[in-house]
PDB file with one MODEL, atoms N, CA, C and O in Angstrom:
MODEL        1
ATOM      1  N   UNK A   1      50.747   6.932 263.812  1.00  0.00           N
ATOM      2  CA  UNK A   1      51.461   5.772 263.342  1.00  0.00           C
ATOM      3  C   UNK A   1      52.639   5.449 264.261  1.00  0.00           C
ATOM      4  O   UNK A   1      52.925   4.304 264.612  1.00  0.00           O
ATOM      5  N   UNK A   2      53.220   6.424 264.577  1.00  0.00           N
ATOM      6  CA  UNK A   2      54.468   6.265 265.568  1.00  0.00           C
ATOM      7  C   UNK A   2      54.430   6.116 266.948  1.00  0.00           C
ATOM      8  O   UNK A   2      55.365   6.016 267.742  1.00  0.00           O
ATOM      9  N   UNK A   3      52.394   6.115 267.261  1.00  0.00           N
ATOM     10  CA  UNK A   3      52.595   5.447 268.972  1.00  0.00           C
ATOM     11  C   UNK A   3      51.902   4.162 268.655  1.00  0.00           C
ATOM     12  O   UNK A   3      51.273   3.765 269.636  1.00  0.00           O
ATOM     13  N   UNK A   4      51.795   3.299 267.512  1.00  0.00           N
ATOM     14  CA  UNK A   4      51.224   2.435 267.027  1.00  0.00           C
ATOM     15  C   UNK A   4      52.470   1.437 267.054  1.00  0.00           C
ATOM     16  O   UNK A   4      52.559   0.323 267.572  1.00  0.00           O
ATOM     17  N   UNK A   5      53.430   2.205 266.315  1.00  0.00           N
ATOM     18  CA  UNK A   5      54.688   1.407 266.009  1.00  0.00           C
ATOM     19  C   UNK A   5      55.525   0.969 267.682  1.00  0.00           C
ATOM     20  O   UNK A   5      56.083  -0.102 267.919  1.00  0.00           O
ATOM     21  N   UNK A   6      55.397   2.020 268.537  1.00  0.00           N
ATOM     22  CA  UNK A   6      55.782   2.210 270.008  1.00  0.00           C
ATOM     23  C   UNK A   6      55.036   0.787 270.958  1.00  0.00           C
ATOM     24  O   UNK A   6      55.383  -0.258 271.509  1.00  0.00           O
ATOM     25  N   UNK A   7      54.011   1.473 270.729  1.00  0.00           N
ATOM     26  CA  UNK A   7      52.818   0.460 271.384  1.00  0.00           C
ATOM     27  C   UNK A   7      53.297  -0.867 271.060  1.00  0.00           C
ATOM     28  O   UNK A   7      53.523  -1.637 271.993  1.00  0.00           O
ATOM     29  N   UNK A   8      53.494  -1.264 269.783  1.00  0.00           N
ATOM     30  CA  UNK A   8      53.975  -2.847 269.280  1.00  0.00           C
ATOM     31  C   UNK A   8      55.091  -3.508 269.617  1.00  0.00           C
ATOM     32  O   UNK A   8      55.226  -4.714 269.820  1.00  0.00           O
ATOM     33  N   UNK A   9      56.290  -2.204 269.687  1.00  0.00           N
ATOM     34  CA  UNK A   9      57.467  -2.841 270.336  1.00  0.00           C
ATOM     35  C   UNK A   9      57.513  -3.251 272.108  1.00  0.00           C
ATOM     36  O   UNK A   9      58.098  -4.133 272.737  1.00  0.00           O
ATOM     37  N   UNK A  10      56.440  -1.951 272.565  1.00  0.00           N
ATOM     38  CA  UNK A  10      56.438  -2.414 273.754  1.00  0.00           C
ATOM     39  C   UNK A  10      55.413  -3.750 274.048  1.00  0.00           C
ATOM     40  O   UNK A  10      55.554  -4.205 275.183  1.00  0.00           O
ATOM     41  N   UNK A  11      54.553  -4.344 273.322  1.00  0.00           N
ATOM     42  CA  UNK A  11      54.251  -5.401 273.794  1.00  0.00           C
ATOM     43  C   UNK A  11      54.871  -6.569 272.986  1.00  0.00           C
ATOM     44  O   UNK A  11      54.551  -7.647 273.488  1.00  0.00           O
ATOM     45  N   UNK A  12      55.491  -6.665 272.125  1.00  0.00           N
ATOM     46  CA  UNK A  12      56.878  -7.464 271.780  1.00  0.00           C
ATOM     47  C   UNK A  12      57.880  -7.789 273.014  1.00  0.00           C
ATOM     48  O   UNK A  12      58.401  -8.874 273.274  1.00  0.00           O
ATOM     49  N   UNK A  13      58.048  -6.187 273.912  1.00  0.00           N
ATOM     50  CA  UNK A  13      59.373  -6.578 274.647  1.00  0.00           C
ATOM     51  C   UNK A  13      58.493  -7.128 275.903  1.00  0.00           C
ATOM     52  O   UNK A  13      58.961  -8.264 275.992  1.00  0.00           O
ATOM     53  N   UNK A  14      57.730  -7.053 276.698  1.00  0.00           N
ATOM     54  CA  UNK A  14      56.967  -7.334 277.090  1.00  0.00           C
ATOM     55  C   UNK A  14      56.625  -8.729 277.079  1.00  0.00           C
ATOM     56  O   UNK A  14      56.732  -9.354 278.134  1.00  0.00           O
ATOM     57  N   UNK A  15      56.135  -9.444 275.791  1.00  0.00           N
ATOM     58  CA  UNK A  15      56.323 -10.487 275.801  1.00  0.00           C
ATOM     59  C   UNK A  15      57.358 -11.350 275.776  1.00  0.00           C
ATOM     60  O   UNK A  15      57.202 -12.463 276.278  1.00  0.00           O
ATOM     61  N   UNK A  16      58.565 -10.992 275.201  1.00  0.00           N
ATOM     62  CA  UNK A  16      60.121 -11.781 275.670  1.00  0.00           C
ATOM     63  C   UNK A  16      59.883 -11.180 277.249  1.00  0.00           C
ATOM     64  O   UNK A  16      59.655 -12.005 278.133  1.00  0.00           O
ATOM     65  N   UNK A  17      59.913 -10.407 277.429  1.00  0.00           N
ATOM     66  CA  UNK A  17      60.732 -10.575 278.707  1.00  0.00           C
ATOM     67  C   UNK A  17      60.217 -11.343 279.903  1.00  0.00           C
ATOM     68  O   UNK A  17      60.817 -11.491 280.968  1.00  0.00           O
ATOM     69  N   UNK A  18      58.489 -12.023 279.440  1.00  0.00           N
ATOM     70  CA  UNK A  18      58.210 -12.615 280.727  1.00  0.00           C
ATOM     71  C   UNK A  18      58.334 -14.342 279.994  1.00  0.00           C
ATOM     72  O   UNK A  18      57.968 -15.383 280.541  1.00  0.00           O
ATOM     73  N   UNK A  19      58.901 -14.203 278.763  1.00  0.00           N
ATOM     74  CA  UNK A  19      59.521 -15.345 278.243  1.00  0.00           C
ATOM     75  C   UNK A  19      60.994 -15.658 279.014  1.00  0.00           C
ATOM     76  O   UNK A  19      61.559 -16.745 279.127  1.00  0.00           O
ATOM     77  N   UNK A  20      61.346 -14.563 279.419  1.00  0.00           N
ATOM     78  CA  UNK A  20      62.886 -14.835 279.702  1.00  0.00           C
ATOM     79  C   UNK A  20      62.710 -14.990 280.947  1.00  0.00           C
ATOM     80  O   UNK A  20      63.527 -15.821 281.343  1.00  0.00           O
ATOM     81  N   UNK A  21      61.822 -14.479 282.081  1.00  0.00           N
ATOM     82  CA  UNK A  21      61.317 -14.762 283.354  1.00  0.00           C
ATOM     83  C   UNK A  21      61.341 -15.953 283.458  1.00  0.00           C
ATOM     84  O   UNK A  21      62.345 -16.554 283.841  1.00  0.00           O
ATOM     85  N   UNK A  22      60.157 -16.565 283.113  1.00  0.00           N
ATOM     86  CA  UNK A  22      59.184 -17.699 282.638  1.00  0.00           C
ATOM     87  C   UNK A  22      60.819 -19.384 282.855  1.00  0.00           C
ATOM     88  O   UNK A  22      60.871 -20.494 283.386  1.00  0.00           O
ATOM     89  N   UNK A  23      61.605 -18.635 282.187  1.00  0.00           N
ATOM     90  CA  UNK A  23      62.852 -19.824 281.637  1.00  0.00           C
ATOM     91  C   UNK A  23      64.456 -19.169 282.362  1.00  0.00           C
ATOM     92  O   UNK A  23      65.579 -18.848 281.972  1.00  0.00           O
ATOM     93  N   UNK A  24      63.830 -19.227 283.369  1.00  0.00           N
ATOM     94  CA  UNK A  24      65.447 -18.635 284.162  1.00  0.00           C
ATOM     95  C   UNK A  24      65.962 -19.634 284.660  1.00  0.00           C
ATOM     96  O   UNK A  24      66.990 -19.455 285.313  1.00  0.00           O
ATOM     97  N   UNK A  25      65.470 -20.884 284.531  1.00  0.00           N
ATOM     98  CA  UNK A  25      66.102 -22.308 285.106  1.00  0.00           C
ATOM     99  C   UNK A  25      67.586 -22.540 284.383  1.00  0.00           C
ATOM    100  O   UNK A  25      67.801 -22.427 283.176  1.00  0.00           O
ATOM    101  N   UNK A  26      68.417 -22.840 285.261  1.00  0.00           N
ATOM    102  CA  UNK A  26      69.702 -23.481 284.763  1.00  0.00           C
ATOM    103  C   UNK A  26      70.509 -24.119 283.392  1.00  0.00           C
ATOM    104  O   UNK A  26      70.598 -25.318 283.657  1.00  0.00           O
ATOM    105  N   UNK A  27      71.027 -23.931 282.290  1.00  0.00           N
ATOM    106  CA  UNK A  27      70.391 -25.324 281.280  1.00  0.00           C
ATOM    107  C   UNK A  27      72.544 -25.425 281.204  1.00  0.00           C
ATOM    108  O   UNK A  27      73.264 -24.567 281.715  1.00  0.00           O
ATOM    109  N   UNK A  28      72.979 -26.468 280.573  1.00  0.00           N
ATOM    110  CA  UNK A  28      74.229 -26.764 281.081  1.00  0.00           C
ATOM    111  C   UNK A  28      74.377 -26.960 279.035  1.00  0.00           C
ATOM    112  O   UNK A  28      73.560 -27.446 278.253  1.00  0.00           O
ATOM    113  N   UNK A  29      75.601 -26.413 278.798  1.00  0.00           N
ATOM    114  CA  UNK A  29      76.370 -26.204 277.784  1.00  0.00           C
ATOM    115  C   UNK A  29      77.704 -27.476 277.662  1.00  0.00           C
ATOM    116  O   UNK A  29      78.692 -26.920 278.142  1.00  0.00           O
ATOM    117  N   UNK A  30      77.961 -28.414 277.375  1.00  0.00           N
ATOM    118  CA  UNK A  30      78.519 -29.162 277.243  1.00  0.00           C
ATOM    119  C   UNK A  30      79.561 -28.726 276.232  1.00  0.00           C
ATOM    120  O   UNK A  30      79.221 -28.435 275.085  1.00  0.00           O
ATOM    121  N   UNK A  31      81.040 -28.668 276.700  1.00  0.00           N
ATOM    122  CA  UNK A  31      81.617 -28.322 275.119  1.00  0.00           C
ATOM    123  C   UNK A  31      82.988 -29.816 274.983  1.00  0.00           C
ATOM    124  O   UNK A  31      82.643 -30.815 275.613  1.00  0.00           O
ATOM    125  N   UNK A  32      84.020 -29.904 274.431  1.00  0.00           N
ATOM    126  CA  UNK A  32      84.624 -30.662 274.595  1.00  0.00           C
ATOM    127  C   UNK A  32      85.802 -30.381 275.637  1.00  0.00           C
ATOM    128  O   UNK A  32      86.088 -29.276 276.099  1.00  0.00           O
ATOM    129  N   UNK A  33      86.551 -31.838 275.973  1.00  0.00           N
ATOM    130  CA  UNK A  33      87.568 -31.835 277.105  1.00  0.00           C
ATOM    131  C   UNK A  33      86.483 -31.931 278.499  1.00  0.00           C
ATOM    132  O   UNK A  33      86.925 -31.945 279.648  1.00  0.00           O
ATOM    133  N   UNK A  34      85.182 -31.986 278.212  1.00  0.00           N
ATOM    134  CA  UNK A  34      84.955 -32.011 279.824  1.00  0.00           C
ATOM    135  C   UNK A  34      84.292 -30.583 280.280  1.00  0.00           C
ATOM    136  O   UNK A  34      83.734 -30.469 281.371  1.00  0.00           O
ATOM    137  N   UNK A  35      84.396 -29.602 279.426  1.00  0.00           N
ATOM    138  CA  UNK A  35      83.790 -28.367 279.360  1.00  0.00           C
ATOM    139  C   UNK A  35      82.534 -27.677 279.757  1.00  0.00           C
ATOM    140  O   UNK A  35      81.807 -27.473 278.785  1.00  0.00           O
ATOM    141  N   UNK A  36      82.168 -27.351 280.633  1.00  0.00           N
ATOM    142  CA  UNK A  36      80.724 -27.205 280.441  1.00  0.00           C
ATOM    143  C   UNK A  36      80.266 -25.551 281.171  1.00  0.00           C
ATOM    144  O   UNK A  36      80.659 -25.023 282.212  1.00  0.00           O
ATOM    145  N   UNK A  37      79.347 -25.094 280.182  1.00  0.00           N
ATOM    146  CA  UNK A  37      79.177 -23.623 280.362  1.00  0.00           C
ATOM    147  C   UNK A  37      77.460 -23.957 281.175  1.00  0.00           C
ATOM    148  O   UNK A  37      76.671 -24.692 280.580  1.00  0.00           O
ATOM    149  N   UNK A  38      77.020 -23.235 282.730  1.00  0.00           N
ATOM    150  CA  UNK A  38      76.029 -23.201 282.713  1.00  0.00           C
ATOM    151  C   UNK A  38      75.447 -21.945 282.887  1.00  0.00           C
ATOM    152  O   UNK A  38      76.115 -21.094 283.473  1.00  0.00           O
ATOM    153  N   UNK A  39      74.128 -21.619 282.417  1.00  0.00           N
ATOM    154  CA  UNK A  39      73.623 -20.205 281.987  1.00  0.00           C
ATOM    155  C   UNK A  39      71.614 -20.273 282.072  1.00  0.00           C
ATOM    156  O   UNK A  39      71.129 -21.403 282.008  1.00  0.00           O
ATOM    157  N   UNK A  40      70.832 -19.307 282.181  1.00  0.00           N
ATOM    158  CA  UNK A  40      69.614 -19.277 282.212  1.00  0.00           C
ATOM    159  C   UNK A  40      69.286 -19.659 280.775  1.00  0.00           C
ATOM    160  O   UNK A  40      70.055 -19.395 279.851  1.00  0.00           O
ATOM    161  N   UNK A  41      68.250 -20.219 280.628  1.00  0.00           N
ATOM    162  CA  UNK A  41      68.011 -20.628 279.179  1.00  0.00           C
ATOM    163  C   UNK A  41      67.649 -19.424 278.383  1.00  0.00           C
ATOM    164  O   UNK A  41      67.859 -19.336 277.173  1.00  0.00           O
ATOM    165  N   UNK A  42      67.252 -18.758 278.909  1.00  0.00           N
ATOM    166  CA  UNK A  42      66.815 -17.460 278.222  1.00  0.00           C
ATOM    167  C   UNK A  42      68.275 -16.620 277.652  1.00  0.00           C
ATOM    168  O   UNK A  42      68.449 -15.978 276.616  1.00  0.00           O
ATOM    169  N   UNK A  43      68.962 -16.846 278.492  1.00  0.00           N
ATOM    170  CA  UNK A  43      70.323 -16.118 278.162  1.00  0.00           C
ATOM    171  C   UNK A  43      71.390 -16.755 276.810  1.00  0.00           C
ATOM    172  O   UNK A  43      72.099 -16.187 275.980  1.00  0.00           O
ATOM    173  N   UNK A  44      71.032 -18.397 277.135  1.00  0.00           N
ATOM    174  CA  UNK A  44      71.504 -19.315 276.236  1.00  0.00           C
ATOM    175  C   UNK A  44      70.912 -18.913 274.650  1.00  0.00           C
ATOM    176  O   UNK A  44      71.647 -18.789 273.671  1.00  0.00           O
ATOM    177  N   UNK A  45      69.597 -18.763 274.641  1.00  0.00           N
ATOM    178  CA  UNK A  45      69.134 -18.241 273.858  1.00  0.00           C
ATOM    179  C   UNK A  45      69.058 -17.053 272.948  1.00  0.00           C
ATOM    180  O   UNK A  45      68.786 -17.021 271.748  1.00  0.00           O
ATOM    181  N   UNK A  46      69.352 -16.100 273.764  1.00  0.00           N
ATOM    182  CA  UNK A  46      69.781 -14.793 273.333  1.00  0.00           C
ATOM    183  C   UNK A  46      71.374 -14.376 272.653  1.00  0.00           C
ATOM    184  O   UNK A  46      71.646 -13.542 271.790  1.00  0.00           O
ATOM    185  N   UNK A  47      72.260 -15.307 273.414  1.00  0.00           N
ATOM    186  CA  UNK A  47      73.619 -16.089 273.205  1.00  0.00           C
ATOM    187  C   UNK A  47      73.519 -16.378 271.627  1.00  0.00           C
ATOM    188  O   UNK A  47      74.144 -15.800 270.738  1.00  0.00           O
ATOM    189  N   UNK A  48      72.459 -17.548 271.481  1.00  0.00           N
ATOM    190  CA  UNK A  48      72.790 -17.883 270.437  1.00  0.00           C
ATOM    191  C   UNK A  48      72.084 -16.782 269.072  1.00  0.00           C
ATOM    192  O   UNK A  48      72.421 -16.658 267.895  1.00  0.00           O
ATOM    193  N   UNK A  49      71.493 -16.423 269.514  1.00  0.00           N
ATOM    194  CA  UNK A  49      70.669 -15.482 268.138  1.00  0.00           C
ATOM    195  C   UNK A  49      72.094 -14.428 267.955  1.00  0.00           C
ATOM    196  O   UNK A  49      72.599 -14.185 266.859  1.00  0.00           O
ATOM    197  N   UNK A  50      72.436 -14.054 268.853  1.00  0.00           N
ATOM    198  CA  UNK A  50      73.502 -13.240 268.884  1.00  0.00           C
ATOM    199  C   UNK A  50      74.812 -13.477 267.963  1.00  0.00           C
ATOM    200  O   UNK A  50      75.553 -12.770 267.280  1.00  0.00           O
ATOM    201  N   UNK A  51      74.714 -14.751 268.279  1.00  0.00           N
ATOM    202  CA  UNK A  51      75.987 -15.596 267.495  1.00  0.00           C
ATOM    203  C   UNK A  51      75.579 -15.720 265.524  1.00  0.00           C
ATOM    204  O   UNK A  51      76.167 -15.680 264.443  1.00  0.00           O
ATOM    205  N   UNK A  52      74.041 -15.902 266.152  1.00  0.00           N
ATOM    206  CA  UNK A  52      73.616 -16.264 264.303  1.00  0.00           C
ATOM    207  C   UNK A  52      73.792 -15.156 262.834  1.00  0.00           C
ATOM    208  O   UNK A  52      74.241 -15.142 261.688  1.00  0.00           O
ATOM    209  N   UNK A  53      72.860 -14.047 264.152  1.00  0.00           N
ATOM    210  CA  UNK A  53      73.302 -12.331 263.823  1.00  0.00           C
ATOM    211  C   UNK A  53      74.223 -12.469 263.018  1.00  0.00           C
ATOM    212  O   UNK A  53      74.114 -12.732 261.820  1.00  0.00           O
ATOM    213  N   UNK A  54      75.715 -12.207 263.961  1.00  0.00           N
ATOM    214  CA  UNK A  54      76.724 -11.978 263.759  1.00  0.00           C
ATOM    215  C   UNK A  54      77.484 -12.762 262.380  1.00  0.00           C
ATOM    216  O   UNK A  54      78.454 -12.359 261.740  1.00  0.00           O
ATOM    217  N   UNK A  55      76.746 -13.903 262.200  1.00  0.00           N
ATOM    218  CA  UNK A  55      77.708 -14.864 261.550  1.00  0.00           C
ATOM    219  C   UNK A  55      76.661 -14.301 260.206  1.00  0.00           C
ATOM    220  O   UNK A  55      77.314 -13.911 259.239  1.00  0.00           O
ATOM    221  N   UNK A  56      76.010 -14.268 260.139  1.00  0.00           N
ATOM    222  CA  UNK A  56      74.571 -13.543 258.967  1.00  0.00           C
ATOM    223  C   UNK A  56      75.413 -12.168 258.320  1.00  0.00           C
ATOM    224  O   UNK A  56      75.755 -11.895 257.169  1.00  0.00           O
ATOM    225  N   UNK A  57      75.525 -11.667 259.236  1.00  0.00           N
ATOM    226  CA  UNK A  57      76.708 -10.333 258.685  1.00  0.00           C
ATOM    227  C   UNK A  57      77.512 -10.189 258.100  1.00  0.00           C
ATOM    228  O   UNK A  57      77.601  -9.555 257.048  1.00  0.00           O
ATOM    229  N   UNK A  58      78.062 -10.598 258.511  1.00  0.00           N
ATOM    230  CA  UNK A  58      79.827 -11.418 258.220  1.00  0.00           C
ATOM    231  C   UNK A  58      79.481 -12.077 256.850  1.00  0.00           C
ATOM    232  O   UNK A  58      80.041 -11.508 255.913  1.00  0.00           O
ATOM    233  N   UNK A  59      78.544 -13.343 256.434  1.00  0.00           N
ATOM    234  CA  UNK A  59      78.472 -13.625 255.143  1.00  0.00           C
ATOM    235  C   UNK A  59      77.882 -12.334 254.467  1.00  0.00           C
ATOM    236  O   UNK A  59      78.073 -12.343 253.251  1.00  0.00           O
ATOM    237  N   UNK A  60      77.217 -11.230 254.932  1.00  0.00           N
ATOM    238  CA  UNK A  60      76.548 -10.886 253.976  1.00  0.00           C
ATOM    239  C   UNK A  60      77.785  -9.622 253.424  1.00  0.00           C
ATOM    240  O   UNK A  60      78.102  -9.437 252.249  1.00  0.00           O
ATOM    241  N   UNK A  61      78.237  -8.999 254.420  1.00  0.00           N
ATOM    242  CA  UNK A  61      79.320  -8.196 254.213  1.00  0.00           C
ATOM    243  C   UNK A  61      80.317  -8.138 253.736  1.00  0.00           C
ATOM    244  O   UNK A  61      81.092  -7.226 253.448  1.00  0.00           O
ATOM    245  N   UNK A  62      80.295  -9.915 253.579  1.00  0.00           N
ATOM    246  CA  UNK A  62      82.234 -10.436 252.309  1.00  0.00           C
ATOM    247  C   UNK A  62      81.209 -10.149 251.079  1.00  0.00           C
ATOM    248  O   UNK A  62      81.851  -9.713 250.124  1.00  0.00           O
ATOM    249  N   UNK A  63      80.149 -10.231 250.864  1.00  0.00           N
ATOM    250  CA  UNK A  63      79.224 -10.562 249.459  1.00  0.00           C
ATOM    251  C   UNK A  63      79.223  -9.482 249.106  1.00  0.00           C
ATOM    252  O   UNK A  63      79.540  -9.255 247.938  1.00  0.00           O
ATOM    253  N   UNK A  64      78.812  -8.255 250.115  1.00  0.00           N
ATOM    254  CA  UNK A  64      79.053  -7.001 249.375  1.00  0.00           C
ATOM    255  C   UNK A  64      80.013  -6.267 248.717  1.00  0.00           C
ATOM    256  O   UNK A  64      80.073  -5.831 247.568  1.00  0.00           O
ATOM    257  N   UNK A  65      81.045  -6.192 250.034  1.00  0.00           N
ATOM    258  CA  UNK A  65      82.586  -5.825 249.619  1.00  0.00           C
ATOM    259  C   UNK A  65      83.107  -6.802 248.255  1.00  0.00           C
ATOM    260  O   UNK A  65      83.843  -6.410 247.350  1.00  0.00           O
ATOM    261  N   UNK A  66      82.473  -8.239 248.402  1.00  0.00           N
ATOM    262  CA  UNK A  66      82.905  -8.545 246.877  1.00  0.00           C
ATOM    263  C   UNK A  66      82.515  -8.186 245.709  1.00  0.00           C
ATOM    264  O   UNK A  66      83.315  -8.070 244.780  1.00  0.00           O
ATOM    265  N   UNK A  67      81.263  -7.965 245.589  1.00  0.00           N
ATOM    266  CA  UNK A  67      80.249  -7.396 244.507  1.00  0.00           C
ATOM    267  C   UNK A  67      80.773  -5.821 244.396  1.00  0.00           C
ATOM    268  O   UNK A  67      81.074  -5.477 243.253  1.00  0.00           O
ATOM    269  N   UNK A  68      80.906  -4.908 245.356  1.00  0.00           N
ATOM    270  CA  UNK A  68      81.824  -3.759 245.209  1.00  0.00           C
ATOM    271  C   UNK A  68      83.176  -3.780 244.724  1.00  0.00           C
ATOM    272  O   UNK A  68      83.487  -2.924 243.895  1.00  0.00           O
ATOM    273  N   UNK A  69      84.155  -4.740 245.161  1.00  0.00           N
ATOM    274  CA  UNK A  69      85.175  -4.510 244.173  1.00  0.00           C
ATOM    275  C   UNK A  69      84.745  -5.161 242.754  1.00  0.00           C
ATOM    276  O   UNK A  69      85.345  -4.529 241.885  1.00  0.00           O
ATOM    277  N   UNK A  70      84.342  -5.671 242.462  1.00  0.00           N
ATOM    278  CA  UNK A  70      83.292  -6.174 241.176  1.00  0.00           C
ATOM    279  C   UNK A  70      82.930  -5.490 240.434  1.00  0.00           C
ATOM    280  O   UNK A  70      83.138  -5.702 239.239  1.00  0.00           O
ATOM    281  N   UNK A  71      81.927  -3.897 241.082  1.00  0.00           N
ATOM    282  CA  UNK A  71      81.732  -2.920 240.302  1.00  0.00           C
ATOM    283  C   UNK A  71      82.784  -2.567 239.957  1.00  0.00           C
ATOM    284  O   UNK A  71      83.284  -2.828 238.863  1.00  0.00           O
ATOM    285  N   UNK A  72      83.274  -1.929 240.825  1.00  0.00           N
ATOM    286  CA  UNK A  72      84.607  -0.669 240.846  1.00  0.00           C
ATOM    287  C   UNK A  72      85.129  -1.496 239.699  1.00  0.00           C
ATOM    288  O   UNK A  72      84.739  -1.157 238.581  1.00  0.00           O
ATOM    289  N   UNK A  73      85.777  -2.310 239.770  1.00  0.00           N
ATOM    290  CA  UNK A  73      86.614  -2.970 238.475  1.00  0.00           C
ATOM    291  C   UNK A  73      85.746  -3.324 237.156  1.00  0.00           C
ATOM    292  O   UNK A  73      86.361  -3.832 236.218  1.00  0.00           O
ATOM    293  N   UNK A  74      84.435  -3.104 237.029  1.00  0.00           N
ATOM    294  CA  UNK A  74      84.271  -3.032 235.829  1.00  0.00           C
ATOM    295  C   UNK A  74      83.831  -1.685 235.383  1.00  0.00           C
ATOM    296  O   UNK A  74      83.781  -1.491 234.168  1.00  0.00           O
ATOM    297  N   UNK A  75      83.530  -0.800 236.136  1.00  0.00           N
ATOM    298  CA  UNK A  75      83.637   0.300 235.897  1.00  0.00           C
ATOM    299  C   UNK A  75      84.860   1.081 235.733  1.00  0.00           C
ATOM    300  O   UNK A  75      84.482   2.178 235.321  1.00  0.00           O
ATOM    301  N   UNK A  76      85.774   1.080 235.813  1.00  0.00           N
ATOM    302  CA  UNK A  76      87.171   1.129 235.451  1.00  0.00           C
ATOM    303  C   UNK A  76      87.838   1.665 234.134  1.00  0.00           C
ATOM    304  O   UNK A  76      88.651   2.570 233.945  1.00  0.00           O
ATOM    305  N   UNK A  77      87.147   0.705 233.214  1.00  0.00           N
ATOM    306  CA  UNK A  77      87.669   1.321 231.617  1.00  0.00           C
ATOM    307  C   UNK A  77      86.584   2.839 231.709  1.00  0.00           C
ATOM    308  O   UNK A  77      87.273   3.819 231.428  1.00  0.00           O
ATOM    309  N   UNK A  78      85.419   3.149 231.958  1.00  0.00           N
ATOM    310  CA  UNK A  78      84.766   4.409 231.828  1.00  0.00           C
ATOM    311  C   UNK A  78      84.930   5.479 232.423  1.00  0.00           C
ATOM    312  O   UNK A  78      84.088   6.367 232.289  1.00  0.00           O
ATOM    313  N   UNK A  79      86.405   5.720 233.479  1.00  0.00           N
ATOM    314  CA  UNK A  79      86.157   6.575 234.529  1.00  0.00           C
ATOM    315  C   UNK A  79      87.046   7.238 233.560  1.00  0.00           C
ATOM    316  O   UNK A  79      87.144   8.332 234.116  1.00  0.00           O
ATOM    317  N   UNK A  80      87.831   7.339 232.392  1.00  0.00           N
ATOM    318  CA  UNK A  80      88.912   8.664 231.456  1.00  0.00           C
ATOM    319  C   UNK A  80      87.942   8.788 230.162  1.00  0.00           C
ATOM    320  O   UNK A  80      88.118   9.808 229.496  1.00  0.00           O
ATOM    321  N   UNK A  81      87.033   7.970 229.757  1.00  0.00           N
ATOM    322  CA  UNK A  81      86.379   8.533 228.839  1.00  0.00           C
ATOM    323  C   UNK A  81      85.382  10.117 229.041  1.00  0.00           C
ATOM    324  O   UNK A  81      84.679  10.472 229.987  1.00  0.00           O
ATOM    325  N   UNK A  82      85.628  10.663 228.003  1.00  0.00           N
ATOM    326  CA  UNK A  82      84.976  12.125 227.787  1.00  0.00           C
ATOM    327  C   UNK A  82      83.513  12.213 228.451  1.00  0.00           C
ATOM    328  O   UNK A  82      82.866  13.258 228.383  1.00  0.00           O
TER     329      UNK A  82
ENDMDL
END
């Protein structure tokens, strides 16, 4: 099972990476003031999943820590009972 699971990632990476070959052309980032970031599209890409990740986390991690102080505080009146 575990050179099955191996085997799959390596033709996963395999396939990005001649995706990222494939798209090494220039692509231009426009930001404001006149700004402009240029980068391989593949990189732009990876950029942004990176960014989405991150921001995916971040909501999911205030949700937890909120739902945890949530418990903790209603569990609260039971922590001196017998």
């Amino acid at each position: 099972m575990r050179a099955l699971v191996w085997l799959l990632r390596a033709a996963v990476f395999v396939a990005l990476f001649g995706l990222a070959v494939k798209n090494s052309g220039p692509v231009a980032v426009r930001f404001y003031l006149d700004s402009v970031w240029q980068a391989p599209l593949s990189l732009m890409l990876l950029a942004a999943f990176v960014v989405g990740a991150v921001v995916g986390l971040s909501v999911a991690l205030t949700t937890v820590v909120r739902l945890r102080r949530e418990l903790d505080r209603r569990r609260e009146p039971f922590r001196g009972a017998p």
